[in-house]
PDB file of N, CA, C and O in Angstrom:
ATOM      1  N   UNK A   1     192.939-244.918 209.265  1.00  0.00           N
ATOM      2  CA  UNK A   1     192.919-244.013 208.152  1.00  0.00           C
ATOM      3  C   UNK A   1     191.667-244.321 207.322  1.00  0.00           C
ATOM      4  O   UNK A   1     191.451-245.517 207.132  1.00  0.00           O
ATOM      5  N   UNK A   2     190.783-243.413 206.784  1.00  0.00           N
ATOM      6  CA  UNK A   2     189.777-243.357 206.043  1.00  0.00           C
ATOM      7  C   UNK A   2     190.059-243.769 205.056  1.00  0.00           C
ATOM      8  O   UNK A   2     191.155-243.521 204.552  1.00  0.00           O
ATOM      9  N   UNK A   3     189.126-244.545 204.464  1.00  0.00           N
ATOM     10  CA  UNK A   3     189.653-245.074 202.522  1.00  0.00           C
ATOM     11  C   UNK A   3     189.683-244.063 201.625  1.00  0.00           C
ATOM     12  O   UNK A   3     189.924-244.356 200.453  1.00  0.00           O
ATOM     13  N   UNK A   4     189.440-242.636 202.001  1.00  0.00           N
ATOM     14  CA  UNK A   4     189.427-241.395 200.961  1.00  0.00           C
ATOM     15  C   UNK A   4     191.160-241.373 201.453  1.00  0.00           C
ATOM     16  O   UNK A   4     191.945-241.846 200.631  1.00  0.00           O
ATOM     17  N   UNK A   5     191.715-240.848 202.733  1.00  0.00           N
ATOM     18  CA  UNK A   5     192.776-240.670 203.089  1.00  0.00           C
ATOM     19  C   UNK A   5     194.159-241.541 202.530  1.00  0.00           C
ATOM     20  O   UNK A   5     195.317-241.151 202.384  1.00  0.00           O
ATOM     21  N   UNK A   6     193.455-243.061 202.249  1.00  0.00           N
ATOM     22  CA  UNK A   6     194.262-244.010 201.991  1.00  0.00           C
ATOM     23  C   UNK A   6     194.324-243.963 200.646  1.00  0.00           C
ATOM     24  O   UNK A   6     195.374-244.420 200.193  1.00  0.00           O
ATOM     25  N   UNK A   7     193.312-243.440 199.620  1.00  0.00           N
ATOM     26  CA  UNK A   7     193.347-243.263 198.248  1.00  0.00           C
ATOM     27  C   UNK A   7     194.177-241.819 197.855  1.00  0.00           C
ATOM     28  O   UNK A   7     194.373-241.792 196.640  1.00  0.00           O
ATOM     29  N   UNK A   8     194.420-241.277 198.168  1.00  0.00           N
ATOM     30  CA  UNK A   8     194.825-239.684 198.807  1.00  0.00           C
ATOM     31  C   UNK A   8     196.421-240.510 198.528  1.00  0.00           C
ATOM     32  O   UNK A   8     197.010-240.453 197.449  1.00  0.00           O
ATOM     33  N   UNK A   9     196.886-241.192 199.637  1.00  0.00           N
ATOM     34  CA  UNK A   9     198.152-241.514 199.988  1.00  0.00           C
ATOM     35  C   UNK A   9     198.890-242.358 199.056  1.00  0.00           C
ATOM     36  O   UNK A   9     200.041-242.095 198.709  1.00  0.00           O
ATOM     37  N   UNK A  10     197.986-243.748 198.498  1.00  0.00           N
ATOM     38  CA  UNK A  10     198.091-244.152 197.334  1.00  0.00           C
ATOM     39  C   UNK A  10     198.966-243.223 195.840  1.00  0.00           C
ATOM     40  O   UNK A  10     200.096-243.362 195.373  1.00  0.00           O
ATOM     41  N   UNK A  11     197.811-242.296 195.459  1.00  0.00           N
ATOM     42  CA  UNK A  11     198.004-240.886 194.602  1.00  0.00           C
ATOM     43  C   UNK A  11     199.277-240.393 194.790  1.00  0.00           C
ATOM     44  O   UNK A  11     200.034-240.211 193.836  1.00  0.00           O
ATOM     45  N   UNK A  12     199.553-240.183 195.817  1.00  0.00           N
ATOM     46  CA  UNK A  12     200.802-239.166 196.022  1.00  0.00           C
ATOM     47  C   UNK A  12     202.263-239.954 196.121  1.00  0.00           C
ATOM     48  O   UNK A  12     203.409-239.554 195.916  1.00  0.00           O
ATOM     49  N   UNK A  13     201.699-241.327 196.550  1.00  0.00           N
ATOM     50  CA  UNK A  13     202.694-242.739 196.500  1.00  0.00           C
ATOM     51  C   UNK A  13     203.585-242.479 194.732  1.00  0.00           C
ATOM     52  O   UNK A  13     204.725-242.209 194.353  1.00  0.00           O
ATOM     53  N   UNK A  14     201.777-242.862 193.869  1.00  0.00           N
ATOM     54  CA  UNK A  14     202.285-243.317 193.097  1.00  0.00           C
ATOM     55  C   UNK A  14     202.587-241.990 192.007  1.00  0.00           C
ATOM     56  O   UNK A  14     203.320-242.296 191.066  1.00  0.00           O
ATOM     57  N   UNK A  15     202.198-240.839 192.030  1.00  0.00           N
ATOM     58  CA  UNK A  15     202.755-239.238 191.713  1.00  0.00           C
ATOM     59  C   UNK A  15     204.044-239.234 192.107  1.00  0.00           C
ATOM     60  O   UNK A  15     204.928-239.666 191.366  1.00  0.00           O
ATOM     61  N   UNK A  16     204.258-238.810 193.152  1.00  0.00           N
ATOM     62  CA  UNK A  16     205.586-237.966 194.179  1.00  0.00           C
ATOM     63  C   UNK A  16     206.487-238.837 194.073  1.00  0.00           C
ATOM     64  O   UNK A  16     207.453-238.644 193.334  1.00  0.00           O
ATOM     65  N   UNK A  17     206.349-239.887 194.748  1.00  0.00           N
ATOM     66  CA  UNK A  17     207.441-240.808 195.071  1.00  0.00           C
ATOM     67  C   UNK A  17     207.884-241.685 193.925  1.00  0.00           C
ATOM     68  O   UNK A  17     209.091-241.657 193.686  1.00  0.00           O
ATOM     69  N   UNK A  18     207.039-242.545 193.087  1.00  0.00           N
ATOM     70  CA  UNK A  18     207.237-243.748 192.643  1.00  0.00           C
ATOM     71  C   UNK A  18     207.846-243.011 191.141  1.00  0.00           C
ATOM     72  O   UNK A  18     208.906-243.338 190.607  1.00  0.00           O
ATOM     73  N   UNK A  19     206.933-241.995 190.649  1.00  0.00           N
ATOM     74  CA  UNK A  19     207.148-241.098 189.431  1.00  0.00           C
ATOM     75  C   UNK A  19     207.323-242.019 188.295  1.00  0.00           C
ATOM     76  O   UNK A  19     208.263-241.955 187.502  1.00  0.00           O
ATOM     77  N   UNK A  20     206.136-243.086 188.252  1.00  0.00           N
ATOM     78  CA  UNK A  20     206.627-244.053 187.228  1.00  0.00           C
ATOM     79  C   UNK A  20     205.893-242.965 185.328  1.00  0.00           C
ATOM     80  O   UNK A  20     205.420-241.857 185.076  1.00  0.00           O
ATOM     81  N   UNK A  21     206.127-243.773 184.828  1.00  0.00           N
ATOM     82  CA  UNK A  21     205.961-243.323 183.845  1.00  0.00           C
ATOM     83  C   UNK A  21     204.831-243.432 182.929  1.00  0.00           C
ATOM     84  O   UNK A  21     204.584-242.510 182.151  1.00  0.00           O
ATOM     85  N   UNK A  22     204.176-244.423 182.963  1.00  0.00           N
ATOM     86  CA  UNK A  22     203.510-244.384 182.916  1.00  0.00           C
ATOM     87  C   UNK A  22     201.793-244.955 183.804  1.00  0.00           C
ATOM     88  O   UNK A  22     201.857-245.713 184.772  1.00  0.00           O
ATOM     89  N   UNK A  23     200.750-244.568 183.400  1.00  0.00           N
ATOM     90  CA  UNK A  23     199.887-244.762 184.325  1.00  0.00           C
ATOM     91  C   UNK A  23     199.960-246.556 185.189  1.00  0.00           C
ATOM     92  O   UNK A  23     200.197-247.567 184.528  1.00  0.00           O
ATOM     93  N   UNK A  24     199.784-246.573 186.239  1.00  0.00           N
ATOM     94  CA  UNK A  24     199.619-247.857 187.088  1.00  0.00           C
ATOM     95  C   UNK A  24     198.520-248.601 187.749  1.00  0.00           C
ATOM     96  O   UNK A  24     198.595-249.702 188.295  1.00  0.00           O
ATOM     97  N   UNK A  25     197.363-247.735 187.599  1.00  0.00           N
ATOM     98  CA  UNK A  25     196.354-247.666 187.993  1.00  0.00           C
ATOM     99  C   UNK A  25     196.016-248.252 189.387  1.00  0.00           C
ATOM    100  O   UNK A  25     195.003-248.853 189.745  1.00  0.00           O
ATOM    101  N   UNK A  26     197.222-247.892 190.134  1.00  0.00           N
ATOM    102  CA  UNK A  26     197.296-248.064 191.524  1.00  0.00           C
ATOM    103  C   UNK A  26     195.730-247.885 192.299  1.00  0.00           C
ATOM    104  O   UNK A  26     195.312-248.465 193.301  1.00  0.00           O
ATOM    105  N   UNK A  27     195.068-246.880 191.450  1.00  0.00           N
ATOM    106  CA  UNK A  27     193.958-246.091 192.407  1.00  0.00           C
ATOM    107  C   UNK A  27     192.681-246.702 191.845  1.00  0.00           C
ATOM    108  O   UNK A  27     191.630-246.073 191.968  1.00  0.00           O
ATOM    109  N   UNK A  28     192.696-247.597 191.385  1.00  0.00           N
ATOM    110  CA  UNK A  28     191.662-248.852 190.508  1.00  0.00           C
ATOM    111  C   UNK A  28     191.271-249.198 192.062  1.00  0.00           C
ATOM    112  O   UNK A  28     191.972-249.279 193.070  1.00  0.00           O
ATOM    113  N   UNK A  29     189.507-249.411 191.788  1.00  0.00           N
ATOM    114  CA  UNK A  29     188.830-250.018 193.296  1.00  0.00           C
ATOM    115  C   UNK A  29     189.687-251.103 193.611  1.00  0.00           C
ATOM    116  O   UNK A  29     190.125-251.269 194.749  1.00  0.00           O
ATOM    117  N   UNK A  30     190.029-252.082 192.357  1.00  0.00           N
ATOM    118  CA  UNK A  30     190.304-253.278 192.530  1.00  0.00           C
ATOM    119  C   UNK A  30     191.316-253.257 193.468  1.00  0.00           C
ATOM    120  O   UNK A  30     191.234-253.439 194.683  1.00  0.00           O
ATOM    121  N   UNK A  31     192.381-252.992 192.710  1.00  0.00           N
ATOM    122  CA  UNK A  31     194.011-252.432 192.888  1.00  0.00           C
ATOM    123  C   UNK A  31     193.900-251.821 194.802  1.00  0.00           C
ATOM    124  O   UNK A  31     194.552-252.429 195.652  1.00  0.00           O
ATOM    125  N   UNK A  32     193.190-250.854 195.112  1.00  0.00           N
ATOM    126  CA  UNK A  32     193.003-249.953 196.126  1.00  0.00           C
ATOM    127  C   UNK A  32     192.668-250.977 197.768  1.00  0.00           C
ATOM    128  O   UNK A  32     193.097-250.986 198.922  1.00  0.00           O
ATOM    129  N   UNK A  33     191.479-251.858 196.796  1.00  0.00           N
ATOM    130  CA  UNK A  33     191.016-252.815 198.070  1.00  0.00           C
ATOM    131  C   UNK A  33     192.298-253.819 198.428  1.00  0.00           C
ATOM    132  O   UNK A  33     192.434-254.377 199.517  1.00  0.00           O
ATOM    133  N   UNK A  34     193.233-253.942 197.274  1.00  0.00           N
ATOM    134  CA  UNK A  34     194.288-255.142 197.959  1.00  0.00           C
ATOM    135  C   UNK A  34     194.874-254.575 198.826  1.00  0.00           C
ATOM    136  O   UNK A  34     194.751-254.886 200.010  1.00  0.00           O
ATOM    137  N   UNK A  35     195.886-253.309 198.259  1.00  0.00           N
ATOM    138  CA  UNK A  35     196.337-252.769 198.992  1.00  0.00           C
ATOM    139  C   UNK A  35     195.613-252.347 200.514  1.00  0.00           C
ATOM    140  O   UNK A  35     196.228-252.308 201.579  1.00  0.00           O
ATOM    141  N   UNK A  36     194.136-252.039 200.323  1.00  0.00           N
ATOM    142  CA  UNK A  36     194.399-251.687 201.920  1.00  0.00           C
ATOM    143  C   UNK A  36     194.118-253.082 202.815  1.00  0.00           C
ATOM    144  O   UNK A  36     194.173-253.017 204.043  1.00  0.00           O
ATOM    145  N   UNK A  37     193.855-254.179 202.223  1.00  0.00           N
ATOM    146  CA  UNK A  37     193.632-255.487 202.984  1.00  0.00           C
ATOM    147  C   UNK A  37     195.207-255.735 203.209  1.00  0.00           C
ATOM    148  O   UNK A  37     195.579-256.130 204.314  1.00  0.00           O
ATOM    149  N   UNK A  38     195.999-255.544 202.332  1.00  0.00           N
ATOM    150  CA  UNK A  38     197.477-256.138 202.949  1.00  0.00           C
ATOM    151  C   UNK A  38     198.077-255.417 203.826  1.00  0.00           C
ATOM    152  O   UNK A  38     198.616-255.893 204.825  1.00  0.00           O
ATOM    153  N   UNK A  39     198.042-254.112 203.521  1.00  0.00           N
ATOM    154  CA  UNK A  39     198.725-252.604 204.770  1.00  0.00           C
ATOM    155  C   UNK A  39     197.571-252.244 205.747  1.00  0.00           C
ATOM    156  O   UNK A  39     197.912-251.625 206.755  1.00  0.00           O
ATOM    157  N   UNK A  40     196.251-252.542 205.593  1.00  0.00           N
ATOM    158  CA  UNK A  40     195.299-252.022 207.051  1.00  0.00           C
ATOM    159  C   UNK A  40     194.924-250.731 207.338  1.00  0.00           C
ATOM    160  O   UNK A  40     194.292-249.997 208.098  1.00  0.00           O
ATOM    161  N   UNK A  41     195.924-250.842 205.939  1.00  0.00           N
ATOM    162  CA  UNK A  41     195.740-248.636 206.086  1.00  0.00           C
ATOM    163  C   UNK A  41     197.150-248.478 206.733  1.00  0.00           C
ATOM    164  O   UNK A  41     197.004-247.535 207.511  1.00  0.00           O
ATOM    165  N   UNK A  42     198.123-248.806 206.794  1.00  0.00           N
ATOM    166  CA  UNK A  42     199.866-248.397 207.486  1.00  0.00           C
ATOM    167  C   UNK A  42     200.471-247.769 206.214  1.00  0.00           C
ATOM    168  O   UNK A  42     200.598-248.454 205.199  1.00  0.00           O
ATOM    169  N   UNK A  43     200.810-246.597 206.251  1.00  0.00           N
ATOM    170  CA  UNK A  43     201.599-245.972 205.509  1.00  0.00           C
ATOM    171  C   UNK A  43     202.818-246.839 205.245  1.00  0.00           C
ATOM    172  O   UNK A  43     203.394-247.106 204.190  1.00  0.00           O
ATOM    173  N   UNK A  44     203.051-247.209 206.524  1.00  0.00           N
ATOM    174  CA  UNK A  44     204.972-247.691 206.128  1.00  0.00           C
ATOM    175  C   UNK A  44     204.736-248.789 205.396  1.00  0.00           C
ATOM    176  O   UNK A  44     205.515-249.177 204.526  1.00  0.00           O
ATOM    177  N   UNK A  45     203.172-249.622 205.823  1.00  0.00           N
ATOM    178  CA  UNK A  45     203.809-251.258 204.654  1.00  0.00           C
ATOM    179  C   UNK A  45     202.978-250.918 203.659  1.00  0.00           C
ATOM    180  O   UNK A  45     202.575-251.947 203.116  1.00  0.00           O
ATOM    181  N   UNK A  46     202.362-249.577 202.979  1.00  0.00           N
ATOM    182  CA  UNK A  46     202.339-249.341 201.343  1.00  0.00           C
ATOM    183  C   UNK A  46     203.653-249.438 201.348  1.00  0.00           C
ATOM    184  O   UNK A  46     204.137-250.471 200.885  1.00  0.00           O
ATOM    185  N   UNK A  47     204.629-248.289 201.920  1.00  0.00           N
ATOM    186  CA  UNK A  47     206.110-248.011 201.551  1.00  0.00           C
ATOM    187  C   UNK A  47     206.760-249.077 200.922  1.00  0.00           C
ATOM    188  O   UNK A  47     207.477-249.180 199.926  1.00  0.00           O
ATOM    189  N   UNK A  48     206.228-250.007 201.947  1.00  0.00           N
ATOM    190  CA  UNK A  48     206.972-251.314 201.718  1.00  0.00           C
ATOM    191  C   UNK A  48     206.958-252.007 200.422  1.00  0.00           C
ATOM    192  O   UNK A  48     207.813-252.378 199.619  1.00  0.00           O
ATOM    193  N   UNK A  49     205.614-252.047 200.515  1.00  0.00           N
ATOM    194  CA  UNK A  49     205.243-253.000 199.420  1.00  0.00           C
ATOM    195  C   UNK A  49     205.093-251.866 197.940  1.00  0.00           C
ATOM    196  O   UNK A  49     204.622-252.317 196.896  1.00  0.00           O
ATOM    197  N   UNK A  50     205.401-250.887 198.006  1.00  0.00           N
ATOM    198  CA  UNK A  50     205.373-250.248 196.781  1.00  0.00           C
ATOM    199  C   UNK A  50     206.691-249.809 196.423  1.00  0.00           C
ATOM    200  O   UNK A  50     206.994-249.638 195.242  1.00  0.00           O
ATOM    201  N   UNK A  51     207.468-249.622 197.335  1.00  0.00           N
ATOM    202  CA  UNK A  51     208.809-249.431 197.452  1.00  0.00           C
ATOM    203  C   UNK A  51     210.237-251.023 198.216  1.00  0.00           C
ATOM    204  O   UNK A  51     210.856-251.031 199.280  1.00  0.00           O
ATOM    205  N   UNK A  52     210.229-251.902 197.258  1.00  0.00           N
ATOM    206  CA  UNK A  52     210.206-253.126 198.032  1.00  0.00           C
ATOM    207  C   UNK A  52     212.262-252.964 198.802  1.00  0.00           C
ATOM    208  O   UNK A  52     212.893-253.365 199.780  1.00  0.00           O
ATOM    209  N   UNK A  53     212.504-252.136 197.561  1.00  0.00           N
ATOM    210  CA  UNK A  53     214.197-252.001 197.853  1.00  0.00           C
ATOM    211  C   UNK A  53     214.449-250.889 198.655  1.00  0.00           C
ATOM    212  O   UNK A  53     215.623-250.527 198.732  1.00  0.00           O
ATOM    213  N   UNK A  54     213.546-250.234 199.304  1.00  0.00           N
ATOM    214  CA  UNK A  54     214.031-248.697 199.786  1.00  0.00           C
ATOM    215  C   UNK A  54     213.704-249.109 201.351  1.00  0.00           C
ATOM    216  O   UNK A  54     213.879-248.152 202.104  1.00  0.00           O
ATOM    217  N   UNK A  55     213.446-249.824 201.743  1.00  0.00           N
ATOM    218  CA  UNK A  55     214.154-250.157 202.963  1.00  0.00           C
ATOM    219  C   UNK A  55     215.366-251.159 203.193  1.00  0.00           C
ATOM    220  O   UNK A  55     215.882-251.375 204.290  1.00  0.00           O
ATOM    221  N   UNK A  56     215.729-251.722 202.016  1.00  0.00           N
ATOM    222  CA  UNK A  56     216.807-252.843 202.243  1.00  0.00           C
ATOM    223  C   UNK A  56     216.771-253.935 203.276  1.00  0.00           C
ATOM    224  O   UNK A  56     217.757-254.309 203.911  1.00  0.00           O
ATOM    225  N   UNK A  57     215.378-254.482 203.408  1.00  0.00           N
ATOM    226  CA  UNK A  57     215.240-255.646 204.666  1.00  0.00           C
ATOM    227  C   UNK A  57     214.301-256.633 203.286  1.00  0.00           C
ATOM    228  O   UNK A  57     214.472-257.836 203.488  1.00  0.00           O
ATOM    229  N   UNK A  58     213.794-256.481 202.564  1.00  0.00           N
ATOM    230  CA  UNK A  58     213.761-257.325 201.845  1.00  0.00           C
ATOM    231  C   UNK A  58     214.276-257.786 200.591  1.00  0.00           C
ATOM    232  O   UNK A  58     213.524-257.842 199.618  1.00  0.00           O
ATOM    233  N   UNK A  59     215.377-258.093 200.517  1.00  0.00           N
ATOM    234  CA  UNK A  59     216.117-258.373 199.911  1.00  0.00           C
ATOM    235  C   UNK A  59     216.503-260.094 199.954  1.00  0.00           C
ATOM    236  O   UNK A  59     216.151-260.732 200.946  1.00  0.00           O
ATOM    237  N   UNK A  60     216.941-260.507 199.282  1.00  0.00           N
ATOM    238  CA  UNK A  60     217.328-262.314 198.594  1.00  0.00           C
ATOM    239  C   UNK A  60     218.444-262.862 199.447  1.00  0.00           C
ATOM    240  O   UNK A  60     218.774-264.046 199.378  1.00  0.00           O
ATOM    241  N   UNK A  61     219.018-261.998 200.248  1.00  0.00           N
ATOM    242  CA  UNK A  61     220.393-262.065 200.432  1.00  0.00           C
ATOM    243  C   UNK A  61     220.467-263.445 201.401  1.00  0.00           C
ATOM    244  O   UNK A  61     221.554-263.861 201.801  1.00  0.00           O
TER     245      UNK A  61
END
């Protein structure tokens, strides 16, 4: 995935889905480069890691 595509996906992460309330600045270079060094560009482990309870595998239990 292109880093425009991955900033794109980010956006709509943190718009659509996350609907936090206020700004997060998810889409900060800074912020943008972690994320794609930890996910590689994988949609599912943003999911993951932006959504940590909505798969229910990481959990304390």
């Amino acid at each position: 995935m292109s880093r425009e595509d991955f900033k794109r996906a980010v956006d709509i992460s943190e718009k659509k889905i996350l609907q936090l309330s206020v700004a997060s600045n998810l889409s900060s270079k800074k912020i943008l480069k972690t994320l794609d060094q930890a996910t590689r560009g994988y949609i599912g482990l943003l999911d993951m890691i932006l959504q940590p309870n909505h798969s229910g595998k990481m959990n304390d239990d």
